[in-house]
C-alpha positions as CSV (number, residue, x, y, z in Angstrom):
1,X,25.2,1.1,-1.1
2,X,24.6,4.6,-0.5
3,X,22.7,5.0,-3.8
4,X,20.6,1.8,-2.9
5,X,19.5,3.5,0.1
6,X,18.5,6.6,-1.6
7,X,17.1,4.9,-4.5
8,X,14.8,3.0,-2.0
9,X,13.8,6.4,0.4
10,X,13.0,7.6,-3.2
11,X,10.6,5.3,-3.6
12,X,8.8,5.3,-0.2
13,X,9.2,9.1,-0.5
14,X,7.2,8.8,-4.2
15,X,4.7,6.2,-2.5
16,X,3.7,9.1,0.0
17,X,2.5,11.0,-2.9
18,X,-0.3,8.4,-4.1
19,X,-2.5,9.7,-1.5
20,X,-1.9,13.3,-3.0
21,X,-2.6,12.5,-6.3
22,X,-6.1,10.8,-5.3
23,X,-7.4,13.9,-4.0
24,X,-6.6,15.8,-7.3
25,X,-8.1,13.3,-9.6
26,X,-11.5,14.5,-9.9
27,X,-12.5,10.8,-11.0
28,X,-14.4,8.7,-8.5
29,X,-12.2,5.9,-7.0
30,X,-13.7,3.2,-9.1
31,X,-12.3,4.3,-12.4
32,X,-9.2,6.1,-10.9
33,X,-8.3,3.1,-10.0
34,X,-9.2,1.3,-13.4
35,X,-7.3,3.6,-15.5
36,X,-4.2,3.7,-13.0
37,X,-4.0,0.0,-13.6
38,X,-4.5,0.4,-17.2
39,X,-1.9,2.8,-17.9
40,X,0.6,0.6,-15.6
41,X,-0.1,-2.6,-16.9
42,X,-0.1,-1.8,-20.8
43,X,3.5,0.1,-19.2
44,X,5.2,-2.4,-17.8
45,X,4.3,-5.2,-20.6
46,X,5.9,-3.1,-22.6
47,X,8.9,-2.5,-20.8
48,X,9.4,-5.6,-19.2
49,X,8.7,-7.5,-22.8
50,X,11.4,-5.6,-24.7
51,X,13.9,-6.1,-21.5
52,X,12.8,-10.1,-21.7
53,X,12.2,-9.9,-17.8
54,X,8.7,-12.0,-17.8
55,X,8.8,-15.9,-17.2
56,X,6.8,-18.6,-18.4
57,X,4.6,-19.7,-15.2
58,X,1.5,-22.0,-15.4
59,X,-1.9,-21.5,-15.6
60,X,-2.4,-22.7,-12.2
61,X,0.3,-19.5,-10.8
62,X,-1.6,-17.4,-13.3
63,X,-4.8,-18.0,-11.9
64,X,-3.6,-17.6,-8.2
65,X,-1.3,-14.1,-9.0
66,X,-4.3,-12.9,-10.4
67,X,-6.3,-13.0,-7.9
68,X,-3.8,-11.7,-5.4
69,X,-4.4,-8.7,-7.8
70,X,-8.1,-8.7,-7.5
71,X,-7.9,-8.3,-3.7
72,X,-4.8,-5.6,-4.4
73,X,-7.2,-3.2,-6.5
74,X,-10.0,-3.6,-4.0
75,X,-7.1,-2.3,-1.7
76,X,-6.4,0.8,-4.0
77,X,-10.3,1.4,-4.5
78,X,-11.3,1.5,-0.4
79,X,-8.2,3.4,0.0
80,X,-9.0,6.2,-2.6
81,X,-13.1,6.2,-1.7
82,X,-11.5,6.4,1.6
83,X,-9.5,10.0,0.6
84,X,-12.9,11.3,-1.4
85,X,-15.2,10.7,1.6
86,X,-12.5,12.0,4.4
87,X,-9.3,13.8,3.6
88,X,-5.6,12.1,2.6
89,X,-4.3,12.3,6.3
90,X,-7.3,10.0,7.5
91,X,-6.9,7.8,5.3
92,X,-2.9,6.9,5.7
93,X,-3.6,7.0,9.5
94,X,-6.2,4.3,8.9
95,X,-3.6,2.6,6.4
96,X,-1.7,2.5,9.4
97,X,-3.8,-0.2,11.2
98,X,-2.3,-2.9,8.4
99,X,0.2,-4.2,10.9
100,X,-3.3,-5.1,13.2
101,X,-4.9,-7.3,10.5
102,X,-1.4,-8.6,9.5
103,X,-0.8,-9.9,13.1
104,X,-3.9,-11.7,12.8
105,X,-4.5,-13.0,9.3
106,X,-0.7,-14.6,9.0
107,X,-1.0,-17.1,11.2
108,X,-4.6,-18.0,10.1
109,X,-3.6,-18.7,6.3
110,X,0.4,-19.6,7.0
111,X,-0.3,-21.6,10.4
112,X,2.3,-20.0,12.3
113,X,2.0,-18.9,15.7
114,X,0.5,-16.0,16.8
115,X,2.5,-13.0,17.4
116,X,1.1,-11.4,20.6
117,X,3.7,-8.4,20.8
118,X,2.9,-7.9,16.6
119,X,-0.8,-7.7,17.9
120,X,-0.9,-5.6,21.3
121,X,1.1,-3.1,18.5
122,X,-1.7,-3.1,16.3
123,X,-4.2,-2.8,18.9
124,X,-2.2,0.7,19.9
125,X,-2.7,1.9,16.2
126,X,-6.2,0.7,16.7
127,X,-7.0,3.1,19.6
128,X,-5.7,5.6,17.5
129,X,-8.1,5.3,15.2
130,X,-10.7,5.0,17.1
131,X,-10.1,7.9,19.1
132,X,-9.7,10.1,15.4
133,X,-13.3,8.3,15.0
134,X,-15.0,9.6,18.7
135,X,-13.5,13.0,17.5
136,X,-13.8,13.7,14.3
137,X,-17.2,12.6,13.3
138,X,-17.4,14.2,10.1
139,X,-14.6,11.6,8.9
140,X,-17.0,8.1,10.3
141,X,-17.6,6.8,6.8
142,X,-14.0,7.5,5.7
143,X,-12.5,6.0,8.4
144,X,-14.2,3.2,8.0
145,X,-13.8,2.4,4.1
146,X,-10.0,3.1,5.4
147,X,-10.0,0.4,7.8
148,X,-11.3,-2.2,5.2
149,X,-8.7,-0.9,2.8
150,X,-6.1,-1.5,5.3
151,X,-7.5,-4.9,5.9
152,X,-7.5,-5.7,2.5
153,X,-4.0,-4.0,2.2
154,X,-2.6,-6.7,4.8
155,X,-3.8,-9.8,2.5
156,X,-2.5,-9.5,-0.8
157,X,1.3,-9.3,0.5
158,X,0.9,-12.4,2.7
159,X,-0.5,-14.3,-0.8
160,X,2.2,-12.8,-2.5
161,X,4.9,-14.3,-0.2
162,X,4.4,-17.5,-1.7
163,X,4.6,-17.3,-5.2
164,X,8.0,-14.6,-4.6
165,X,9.8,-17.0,-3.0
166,X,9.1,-19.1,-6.4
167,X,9.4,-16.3,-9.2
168,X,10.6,-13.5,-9.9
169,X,9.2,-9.9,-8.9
170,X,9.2,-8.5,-12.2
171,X,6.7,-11.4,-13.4
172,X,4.5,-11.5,-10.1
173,X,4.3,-8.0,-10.3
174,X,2.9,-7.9,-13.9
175,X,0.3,-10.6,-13.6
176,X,-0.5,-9.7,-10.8
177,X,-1.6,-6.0,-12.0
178,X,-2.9,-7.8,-15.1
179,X,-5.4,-9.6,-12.8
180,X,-6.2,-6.7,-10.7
181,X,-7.4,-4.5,-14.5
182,X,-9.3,-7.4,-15.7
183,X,-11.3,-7.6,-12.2
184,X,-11.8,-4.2,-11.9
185,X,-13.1,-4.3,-15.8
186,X,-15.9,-7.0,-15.2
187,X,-16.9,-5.1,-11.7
188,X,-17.3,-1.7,-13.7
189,X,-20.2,-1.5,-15.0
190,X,-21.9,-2.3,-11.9
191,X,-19.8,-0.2,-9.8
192,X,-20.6,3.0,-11.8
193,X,-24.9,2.0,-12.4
194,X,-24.2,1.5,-8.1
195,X,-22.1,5.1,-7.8
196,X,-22.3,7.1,-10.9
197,X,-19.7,9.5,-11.4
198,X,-19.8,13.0,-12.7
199,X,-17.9,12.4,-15.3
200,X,-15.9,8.6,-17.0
201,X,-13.6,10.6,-19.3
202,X,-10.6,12.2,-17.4
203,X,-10.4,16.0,-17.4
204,X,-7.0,17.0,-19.3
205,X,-5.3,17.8,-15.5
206,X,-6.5,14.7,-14.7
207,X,-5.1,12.8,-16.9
208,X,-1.8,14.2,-16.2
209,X,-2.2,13.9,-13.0
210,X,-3.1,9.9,-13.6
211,X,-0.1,9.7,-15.9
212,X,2.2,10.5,-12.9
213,X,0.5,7.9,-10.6
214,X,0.8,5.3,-13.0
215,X,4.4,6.1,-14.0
216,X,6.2,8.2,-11.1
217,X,4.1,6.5,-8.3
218,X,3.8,3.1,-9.5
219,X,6.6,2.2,-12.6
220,X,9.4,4.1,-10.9
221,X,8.6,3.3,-7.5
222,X,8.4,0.0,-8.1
223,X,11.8,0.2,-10.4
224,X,13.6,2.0,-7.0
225,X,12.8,-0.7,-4.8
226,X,13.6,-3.5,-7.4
227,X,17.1,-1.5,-7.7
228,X,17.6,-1.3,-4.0
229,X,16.8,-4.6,-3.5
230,X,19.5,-5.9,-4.8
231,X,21.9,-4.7,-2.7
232,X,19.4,-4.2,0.6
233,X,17.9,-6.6,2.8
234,X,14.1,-7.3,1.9
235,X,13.9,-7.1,5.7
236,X,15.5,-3.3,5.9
237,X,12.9,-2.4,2.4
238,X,10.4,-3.5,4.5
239,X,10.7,-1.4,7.7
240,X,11.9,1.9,5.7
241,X,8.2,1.1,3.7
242,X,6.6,2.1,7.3
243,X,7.6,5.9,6.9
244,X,5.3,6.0,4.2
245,X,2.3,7.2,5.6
246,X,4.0,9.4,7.7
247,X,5.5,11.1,4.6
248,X,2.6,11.1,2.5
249,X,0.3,13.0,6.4
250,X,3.4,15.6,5.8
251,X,2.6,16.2,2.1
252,X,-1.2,16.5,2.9
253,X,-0.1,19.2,5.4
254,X,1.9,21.1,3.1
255,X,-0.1,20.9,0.0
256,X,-3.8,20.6,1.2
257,X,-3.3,22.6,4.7
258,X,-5.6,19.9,6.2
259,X,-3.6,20.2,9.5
260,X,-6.0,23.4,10.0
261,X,-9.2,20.9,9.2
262,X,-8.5,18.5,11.8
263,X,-8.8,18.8,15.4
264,X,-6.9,17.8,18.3
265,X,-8.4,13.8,18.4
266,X,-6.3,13.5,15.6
267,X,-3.3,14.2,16.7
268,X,-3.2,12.2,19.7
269,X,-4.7,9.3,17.8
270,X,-1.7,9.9,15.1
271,X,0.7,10.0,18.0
272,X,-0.6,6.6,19.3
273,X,0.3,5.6,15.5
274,X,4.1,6.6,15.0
275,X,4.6,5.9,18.9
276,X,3.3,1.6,17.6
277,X,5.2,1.8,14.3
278,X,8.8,2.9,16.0
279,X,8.1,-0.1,18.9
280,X,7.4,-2.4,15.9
281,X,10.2,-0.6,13.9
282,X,12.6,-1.3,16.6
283,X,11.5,-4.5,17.9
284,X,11.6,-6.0,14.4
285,X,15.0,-4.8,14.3
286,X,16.3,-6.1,17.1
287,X,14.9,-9.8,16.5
288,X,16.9,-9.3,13.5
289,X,20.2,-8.5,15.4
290,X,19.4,-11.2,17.7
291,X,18.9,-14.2,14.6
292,X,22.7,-12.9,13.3
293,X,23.8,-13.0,16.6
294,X,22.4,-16.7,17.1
295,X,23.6,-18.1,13.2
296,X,27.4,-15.9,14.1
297,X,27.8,-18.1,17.6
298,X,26.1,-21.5,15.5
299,X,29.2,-20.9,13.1
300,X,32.1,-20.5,15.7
């Protein structure tokens, strides 16, 4: 157990770093994002095909996985053209606001009922944001590319739900990926004649640098949390997953100094922030507590 739990902090602790990693890569976001899938995708076909971990699935799950993965790499694109046009720190505190749109979209496309406590939390985060916004003007455009990331960001997992309770990760994952490379490699060549970049080919430290966010970043994480899985709760993956922007605002500090470029709006907005993911931390927890409570008592 105690390496499943530091196989999975590994993970979220390796996710923080994503954010770092699209500030060094000198590539715009369109094509950092293209050759992160590509390098992950021609990756784990590889690995997964030689461990015979893939499934057969039909066209019809094909189809619908990949374009879960369309939405995903929109997701990655918004949050990295949200880094280039603000900073790393600004864009993980907007990346915080995913619990907002998830309180609202789930019960629009799984007809549940809506979580009011889920939403006043996200509303909190909200403020936050928009008080980094009324401070930091400098950071308007990237705050709001960040925001549509995070609302993007809060859709693919609520599609994904369905077809994991079906098949396996290993398999979702892969096609899902695969659909995400081949969307981003029709949209391409109008993306770059729409943004041009300074350069298409990576620079030698940036391909390194791309090599490590394909592998470390994505593969391994991705490998840690499969690992942990199987011995922790989805539900306890799920909440330690909320540390990782906090981890990845740390990183920016220490590596990029940027807690000397940002002023005092920011910090109260980030405090707003942590202050609505420890309520939803802990009230998420407690629910839990309270269902084996309910199903211990159903069994005596």
């Amino acid at each position: 157990m105690r390496k499943a739990f530091l196989q999975l902090h590994s993970a979220v602790f390796i996710a923080g770093f994503t954010g770092i990693l699209g500030r060094l890569i000198t590539l715009n976001e369109g094509l950092l994002v293209w050759y992160r899938l590509l390098i992950t995708v021609i990756t784990m076909w590889i690995l997964f095909y030689f461990q015979k971990k893939l499934e057969r699935i039909s066209l019809r799950d094909m189809a619908g996985i990949a374009a879960v993965g369309a939405v995903a790499a929109l997701h990655w694109t918004t949050f990295y053209a949200s880094i280039k046009y603000a900073n790393v720190s600004v864009a993980l505190v907007c990346f915080s606001s995913i619990g907002f749109f998830t309180a609202i979209f789930e019960p629009l496309i799984t007809r549940n009922r809506l979580n009011h406590i889920e939403l006043l939390l996200g509303m909190i985060a909200i403020a936050g944001i928009a008080l980094i916004f009324h401070f930091d003007p400098a950071y308007k455009t990237g705050i709001i590319i960040g925001i549509i990331s995070a609302m993007l960001g809060s859709l693919f997992p609520i599609f994904n739900r369905q077809y994991l309770q079906r098949l396996a990760a290993d398999t979702v994952t892969v096609y899902e990926l695969t659909g995400g490379l081949l969307f981003v490699t029709v949209l391409m060549p109008f993306y770059l004649k729409l943004f041009p970049p300074h350069h298409i080919i990576p620079t030698w430290s940036d391909a390194g640098w791309l090599l490590a966010l394909s592998w470390i970043c994505t593969v391994l994480a991705f490998k840690f949390s499969m690992n942990a899985l199987r011995k922790i709760s989805a539900f306890t993956v799920n909440l330690t997953y909320n540390l990782e922007p906090l981890y990845g605002i740390a990183l920016a500090f220490i590596v990029f100094r940027e807690d000397k470029l940002l002023k005092g709006g920011f910090y109260i907005g980030l405090a707003l922030i942590v202050c609505s993911v420890f309520l939803q931390t802990f009230l998420v927890y407690r629910e839990k507590k309270r269902a084996e409570a309910g199903g211990l008592k159903s069994e005596v």
